[in-house]
C-alpha positions in Angstrom: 16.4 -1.4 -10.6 14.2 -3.6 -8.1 11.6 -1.7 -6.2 10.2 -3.1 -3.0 7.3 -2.0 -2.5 5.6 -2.5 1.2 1.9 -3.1 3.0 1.5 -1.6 6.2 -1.6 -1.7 8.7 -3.1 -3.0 11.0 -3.2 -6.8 11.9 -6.6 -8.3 10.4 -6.9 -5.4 7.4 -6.7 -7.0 4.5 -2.9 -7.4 3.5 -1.8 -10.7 3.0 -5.1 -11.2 1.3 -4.3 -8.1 -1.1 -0.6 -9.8 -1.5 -2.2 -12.9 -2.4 -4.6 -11.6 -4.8 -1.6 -9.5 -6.4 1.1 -12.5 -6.6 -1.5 -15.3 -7.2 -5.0 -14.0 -7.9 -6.5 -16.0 -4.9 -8.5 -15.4 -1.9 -8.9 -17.6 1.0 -11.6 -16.6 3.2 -9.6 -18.4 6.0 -7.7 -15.6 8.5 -3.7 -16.1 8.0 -1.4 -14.4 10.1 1.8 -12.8 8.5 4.7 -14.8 8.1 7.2 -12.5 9.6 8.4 -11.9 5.9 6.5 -13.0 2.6 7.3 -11.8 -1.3 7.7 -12.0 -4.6 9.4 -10.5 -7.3 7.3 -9.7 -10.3 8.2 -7.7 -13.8 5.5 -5.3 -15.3 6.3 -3.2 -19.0 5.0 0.4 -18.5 5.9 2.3 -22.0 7.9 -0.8 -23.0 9.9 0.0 -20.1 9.9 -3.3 -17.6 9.7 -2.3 -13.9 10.8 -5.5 -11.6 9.3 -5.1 -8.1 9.1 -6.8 -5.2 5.8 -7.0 -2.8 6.5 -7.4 0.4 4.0 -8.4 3.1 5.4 -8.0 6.4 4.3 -8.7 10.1 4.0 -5.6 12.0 6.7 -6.0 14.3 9.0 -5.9 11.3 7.3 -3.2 8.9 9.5 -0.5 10.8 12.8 -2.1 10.2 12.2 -3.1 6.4 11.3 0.4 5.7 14.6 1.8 7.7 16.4 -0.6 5.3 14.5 0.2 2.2 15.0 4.2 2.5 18.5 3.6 2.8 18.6 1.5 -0.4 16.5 3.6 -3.0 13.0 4.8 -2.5 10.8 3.5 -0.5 7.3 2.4 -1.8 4.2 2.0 0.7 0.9 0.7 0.3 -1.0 1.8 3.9 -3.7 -0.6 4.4 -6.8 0.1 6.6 -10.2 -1.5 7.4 -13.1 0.6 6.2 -14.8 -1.1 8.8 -12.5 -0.7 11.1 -11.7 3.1 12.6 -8.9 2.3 14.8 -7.2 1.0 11.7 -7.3 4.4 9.5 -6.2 6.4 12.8 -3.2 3.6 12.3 -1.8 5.5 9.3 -0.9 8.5 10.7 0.8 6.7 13.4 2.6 5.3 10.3 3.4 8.6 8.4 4.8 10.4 11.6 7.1 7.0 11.7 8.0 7.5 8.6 8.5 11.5 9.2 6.5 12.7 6.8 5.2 16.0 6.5 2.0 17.7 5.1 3.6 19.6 2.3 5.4 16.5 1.3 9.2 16.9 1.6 10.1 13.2 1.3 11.6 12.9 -2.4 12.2 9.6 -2.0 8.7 7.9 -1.1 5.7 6.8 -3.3 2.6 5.9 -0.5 -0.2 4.6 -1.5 -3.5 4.3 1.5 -6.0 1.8 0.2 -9.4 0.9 2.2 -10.3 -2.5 2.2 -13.2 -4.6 2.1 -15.9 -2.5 0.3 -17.8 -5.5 0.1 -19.1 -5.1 3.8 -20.0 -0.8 2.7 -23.1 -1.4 5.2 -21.1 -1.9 7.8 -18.8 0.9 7.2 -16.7 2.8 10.3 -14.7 5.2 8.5 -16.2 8.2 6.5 -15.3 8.2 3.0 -15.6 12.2 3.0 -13.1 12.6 5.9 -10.6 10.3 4.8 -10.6 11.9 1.3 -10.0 15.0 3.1 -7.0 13.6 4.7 -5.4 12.3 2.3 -5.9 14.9 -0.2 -3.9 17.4 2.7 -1.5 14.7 2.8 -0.9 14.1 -0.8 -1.3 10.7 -0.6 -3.4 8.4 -3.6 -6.0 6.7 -1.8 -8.0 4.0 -3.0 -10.2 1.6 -2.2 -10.8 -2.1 -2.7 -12.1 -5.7 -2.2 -9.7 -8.6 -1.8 -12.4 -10.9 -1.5 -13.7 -10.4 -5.1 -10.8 -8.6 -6.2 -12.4 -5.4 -7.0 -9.7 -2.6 -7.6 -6.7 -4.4 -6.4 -4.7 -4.9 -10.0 -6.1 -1.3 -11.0 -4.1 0.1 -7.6 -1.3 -1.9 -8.5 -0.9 -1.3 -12.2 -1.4 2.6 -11.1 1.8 1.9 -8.5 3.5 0.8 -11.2 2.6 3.6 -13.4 3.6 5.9 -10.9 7.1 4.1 -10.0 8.0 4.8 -14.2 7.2 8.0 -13.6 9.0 8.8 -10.6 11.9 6.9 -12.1 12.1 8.8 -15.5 10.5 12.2 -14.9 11.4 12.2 -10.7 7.6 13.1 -10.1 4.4 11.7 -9.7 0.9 12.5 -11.6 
C-alpha cells in the first residue's frame, strides 16, 4: 500500500523547505512558492516491513481537495506546519482540523496528524508559546514537534517517527 502523506500551513512556514530537506536533503535559503502540486515517492523498511509513501507538498488553494481525495482512498496522513515565529500561523491549524472535522476525543480512525513548528533556529524571536501549544495539542491528541529546515534539525527524526507510526497503524490499527 502507498501512503500519501500531506503538509499543510500557512504560505511562508516552512513546507517546501521541510519537503526538500526530506526528498533531497537540501535547503535553499531562497523563498519558493508551491508548485500547485510537488512529490515523491520514497520506500522506508520499519521491522523489515517496507512502507512506500508519497510526500506531497501542496499550494494552499489545493490542500483541501487532496485531502477530500486522500480520505476517500485510505487514510489520510498530515503533517500541520506552523511558524514558531509566526502566531497567525499556529491559530491556522485549527482552522485546518475543523476542515478536516476532527474532534477533541479523536474519533477519526482513519487519520495520522502530525503539527510540527518550524524554524527553531530564529527561538529569540519566537511568537508562539511552547507551553500553550503543548497544551493544545496534547487535548487534541496530536504529535507535535518541532524543527529546523535550515540545518535540518529534527526533520528525518519526525519523519522516520511518521513512518514508525504508519506500520503501526497499519499492522496493530493504533498509534503509540
Amino acid at each position: 500500500m502507498n501512503y500519501n502523506i500531506f503538509l499543510d500551513g500557512l504560505p511562508s512556514v516552512g513546507k517546501t523547505s521541510f519537503y526538500m530537506r526530506i526528498t533531497t536533503n537540501t535547503f535553499n535559503k531562497n523563498y519558493i512558492s508551491t508548485l500547485p502540486i510537488q512529490n515523491e515517492t520514497q520506500i522506508k523498511f520499519v521491522n523489515e516491513h517496507p512502507m512506500k509513501y508519497t510526500l506531497y507538498d501542496v499550494a494552499k488553494n489545493e490542500a483541501y481537495w487532496m485531502r477530500k481525495k486522500s480520505r476517500k482512498e485510505n487514510v489520510i496522513i498530515m503533517i500541520l506546519m506552523y511558524d514558531i515565529t509566526n502566531k497567525e500561523s499556529f491559530e491556522e491549524i485549527d482552522k485546518i482540523l475543523l476542515s478536516m472535522q476532527m474532534d477533541e476525543e479523536r474519533k477519526y480512525e482513519n487519520a495520522i496528524v502530525y503539527a510540527v513548528g518550524n524554524k527553531i533556529d530564529l527561538e529569540n524571536e519566537r511568537k508562539v508559546d511552547k507551553e500553550e501549544v503543548n497544551r493544545y495539542f496534547r487535548k487534541k491528541k496530536i504529535k507535535h514537534f518541532e524543527c529546523s529546515n535550515i540545518d535540518g534539525s529534527n526533520v528525518f527524526e519526525i519523519m522516520n517517527s511518521l513512518i514508525r507510526d504508519i506500520h503501526n497503524w497499519e499492522y496493530n490499527r493504533e498509534i503509540i
